[in-house]
N, C-alpha and C positions, 0 to 999 in steps of 0.2 A: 466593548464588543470586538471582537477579532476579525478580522475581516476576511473570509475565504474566498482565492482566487478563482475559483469555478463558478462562484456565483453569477458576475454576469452570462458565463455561457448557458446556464441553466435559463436564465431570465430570456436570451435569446432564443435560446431552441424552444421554449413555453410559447413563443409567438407561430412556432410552423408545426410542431407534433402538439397532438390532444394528450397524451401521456409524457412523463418524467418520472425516471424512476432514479431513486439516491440508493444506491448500496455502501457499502462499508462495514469494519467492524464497530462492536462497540463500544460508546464512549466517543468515536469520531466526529460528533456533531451535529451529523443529520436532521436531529427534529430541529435545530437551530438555526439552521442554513434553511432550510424547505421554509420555515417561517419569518423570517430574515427574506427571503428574496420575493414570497407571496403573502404579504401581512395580511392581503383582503378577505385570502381564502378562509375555509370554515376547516376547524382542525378535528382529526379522528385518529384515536389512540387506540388501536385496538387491542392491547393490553388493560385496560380498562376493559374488566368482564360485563357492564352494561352495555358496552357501542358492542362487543365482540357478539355478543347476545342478538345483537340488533339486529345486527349486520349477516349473522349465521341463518337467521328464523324468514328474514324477507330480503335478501339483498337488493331487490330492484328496486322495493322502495325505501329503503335504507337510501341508495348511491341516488336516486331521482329527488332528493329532499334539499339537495346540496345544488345551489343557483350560480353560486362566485364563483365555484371552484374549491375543489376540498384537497386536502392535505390528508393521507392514511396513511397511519404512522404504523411499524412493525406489520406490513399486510403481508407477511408468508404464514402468519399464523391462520390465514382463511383464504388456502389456495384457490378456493371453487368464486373468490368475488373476483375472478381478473376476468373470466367468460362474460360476466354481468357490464365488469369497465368494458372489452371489447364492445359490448352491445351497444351502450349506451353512448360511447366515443364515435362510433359510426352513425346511429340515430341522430346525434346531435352536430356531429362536425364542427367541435370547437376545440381552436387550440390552445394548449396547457387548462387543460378543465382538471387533470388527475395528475397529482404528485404523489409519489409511492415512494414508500423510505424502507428497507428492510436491513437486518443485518446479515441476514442469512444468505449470502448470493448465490447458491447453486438451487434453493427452491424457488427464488427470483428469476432467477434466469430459465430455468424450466420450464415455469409457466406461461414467463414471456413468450418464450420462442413458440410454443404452444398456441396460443391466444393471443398476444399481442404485437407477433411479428407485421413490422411495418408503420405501427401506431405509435411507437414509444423509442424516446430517447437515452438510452442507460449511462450512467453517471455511476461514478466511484470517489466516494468522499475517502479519503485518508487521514491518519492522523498530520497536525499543521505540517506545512512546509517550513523550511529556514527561511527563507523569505517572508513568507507570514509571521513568522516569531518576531523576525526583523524589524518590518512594519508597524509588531506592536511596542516594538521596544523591551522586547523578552530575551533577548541576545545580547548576554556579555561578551564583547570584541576579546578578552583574553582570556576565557575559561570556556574551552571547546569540550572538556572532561563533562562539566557542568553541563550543555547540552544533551552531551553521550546520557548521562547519567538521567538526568530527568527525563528525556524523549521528547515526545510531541502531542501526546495526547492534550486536548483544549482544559479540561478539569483542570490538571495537573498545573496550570498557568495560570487561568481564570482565579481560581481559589488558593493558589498557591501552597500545595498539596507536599508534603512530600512524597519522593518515590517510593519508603519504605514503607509508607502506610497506603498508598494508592496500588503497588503493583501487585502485592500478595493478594488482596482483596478480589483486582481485577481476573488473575489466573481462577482463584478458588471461584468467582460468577462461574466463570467461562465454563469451566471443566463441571459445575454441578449443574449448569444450566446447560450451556448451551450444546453442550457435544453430548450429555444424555437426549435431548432433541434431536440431533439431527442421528444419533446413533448409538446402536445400544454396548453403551462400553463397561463389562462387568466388572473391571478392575481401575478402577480411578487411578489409585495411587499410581500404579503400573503408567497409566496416560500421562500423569505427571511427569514421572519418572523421563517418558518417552520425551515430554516439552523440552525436561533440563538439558537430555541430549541433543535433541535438534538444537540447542543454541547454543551449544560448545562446537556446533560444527557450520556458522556462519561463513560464505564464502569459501567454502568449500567444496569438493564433487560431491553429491547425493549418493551414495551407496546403499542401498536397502537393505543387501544382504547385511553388510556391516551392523548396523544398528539394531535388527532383528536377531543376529548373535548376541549382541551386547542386552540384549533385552528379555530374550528366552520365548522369542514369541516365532511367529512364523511371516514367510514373507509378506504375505497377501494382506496381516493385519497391519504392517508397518506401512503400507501403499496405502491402507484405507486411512491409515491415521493421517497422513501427510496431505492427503486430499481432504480431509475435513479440515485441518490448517488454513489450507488454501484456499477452500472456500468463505471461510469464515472470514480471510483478510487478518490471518495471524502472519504468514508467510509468501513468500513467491519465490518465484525460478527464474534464474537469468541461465539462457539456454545460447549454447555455442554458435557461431556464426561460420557457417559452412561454407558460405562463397569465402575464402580464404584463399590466398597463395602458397600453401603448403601443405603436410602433411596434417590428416585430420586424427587423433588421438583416442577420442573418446565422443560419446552423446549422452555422456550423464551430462544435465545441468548442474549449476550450483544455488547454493540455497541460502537465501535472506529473510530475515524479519523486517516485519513495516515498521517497526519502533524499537529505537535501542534500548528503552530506558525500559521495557519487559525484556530485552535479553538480558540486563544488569540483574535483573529482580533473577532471574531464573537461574543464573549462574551465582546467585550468591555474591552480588557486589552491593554491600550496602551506604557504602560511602562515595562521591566523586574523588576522594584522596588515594580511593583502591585504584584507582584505572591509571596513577602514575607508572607504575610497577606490572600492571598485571598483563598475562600475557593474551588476552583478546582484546586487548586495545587499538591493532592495527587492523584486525577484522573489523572493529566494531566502527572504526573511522570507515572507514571502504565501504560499512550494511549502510550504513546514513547515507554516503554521497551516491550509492546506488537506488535507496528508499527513493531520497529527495530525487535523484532522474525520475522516477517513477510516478512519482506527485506529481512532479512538473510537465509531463506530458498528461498526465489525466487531470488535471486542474485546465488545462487546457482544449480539453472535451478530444483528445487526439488518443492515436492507441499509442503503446509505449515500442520505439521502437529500437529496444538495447539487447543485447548482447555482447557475449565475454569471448577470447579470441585464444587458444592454444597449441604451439604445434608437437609435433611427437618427440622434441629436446627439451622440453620443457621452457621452451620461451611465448610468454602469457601477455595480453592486452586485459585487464582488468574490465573495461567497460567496451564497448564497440555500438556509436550510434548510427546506423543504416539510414540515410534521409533518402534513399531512391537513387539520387546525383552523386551523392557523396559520404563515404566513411568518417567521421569521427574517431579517432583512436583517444582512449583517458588511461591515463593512469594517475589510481589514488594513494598516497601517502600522507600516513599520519605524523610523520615528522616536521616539525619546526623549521626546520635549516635545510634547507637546499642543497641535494647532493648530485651530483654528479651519476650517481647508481639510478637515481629516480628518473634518471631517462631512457636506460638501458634499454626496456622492453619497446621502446617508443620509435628509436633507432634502428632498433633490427625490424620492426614490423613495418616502416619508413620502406626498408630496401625493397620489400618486398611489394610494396602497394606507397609507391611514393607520392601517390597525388591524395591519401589520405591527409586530414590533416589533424595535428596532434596538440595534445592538452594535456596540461598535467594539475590536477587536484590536491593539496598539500594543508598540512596542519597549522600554515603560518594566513598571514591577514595579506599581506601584500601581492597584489598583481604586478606581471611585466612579462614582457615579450621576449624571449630567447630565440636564437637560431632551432633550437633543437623540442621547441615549443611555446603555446602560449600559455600560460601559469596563471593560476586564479586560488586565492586563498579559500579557506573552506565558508568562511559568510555569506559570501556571493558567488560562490563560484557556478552551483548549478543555474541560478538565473542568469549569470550573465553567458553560461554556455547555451542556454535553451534561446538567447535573441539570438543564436547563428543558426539554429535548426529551421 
């Protein structure tokens, strides 16, 4: 069993809020976590068309039949039972009585904020962290490819799956499933089509127009795709940090996947021996150590607070962590060997905000302290950045 860091804050916040709700995408864990941290609870699957039945025809006494504590698994599929949780969360006043697990987080959060503003705790399961892999002993110290390449997803480890047979499988669910559900897309392939692209432009500025040229479609449909992305926990945005000492550039964000090992599948890398060579290797190192930030503050029950830094010369902070007191400046590199160049951006943005302090993220195993930062191999390096946060 894997052990997921959010677990105890889930187990903690079940003692002071009646609700908990696990989002994510899928494949992330969810039913196994929510049952993992509440074994006693009584479980409901609502993709099972008997409870979904059940649960549709009477939900009050459907939700009042459940004494422990119930676990409702895939519950955006029956928006109208979170009115019922509200009711019944208030009548009873007990807490963690409801774990809600969805994959879908924008008809999750909808409802929430609707209905169970104030009641519930929201939670974002992601695929593993490096640190959980770590823990479980799924981490080869000398093959970082091999990380890139597999990703994170629990399956993929658990069963030891490979990527080419798990990531193909996982896209074709998604697109027949899940994005017909949340929106009516007449052209699949075309949606495909639009995936390969967003993943050849990882770390990158987000252009709309660009990709909507490139696609033959019009803008408003490239904005609706990108936000079912992101709701679903395929993607996210790392968005510019404005309090800056310079000149500001631009307010497009740039754009990441939660798992490398679907951006390998989607561009066509079917080997870890392709990513020696290939040229989205130094992005794909940079999507992971920004992923893993992002794990790492939400395994932590905290919102994420990163951001990328550029000014109108073209000189860039890769990561930028905001703690309130204090900036963090990272920069990530996928090289092995120590250069001299990989501190460039770190020094001029020093001049400028000198009480920031700086780190640098890199493709070798070794830590050590430099004048001109503190260095963390890629294994460890986001947990042991996140004990300074």
């Amino acid at each position: 069993m894997i052990q997921r860091e959010i677990g105890n804050v889930l187990v903690k916040m079940a003692e002071k809020m009646p609700v908990i709700s696990i989002t994510g995408p899928r494949q992330s864990g969810k039913t196994t976590l929510a049952r993992m941290c509440f074994p006693e609870y009584d479980y409901v699957n609502l993709e099972n068309p008997d409870m979904y039945e059940a649960a549709k025809d009477d939900p009050r006494l459907f939700l009042s039949q459940f004494k422990k504590g119930i676990i409702i698994d895939e519950v955006q599929r029956l928006p109208s039972l979170f009115s019922y949780i509200q009711t019944i969360s208030d009548e009873r006043n007990k807490p963690g009585e409801f774990i809600l697990t969805g994959s879908e987080n924008f008809l999750l959060s909808e409802k929430i904020s609707q209905s169970l503003a104030g009641r519930v705790f929201v939670s974002h399961l992601l695929p593993l962290s490096i640190s959980e892999l770590e823990r479980a002993d799924l981490v080869k110290t000398e093959d970082m490819d091999a990380t890139l390449f597999h990703g994170f997803y629990p399956r993929i480890h658990k069963m030891d799956i490979e990527p080419e047979m798990f990531f193909p499988s996982y896209i074709h669910t998604y697109v027949e499933r899940d994005v017909r559900q949340i929106v009516n897309v007449s052209n699949l392939f075309l949606f495909q089509k639009f995936l390969r692209i967003a993943a050849g432009r990882i770390g990158k500025f987000l252009n709309y127009s660009s990709i909507a040229n490139e696609l033959g479609v019009d803008l408003k449909t490239v904005k609706s795709w990108f936000s079912i992305l992101e709701s679903s926990f395929i993607v996210f945005f790392l968005h510019p940090h404005y309090q800056n000492f310079s000149k500001r550039i631009t307010k497009a964000p740039k754009l990441y996947f939660y798992d490398t090992g679907l951006i390998c599948s989607l561009l066509g890398i079917r080997k870890k021996e392709e990513l020696t060579s290939h040229w989205s290797k130094g992005a794909l190192f940079e999507n992971m150590i920004i992923a893993d930030l992002m794990k790492g503050f939400l395994n932590q029950g905290k919102r994420p607070s990163l951001y990328f830094w550029r000014d109108s010369a073209g000189n860039e902070i890769d990561c930028l962590i905001d703690t309130g007191s204090e900036i963090k400046c990272v920069e990530i590199k996928s090289g092995t060997t120590i250069s001299s160049d990989f501190f460039k951006g770190l020094k001029y943005y020093r001049k400028l905000n000198p009480k920031a302090a700086p780190f640098l993220i890199y493709g070798g195993t070794a830590n050590s302290i430099q004048s001109n930062a503190t260095i963390f191999g890629w294994r460890n390096a986001v947990e042991s950045l996140l004990k300074q946060v």
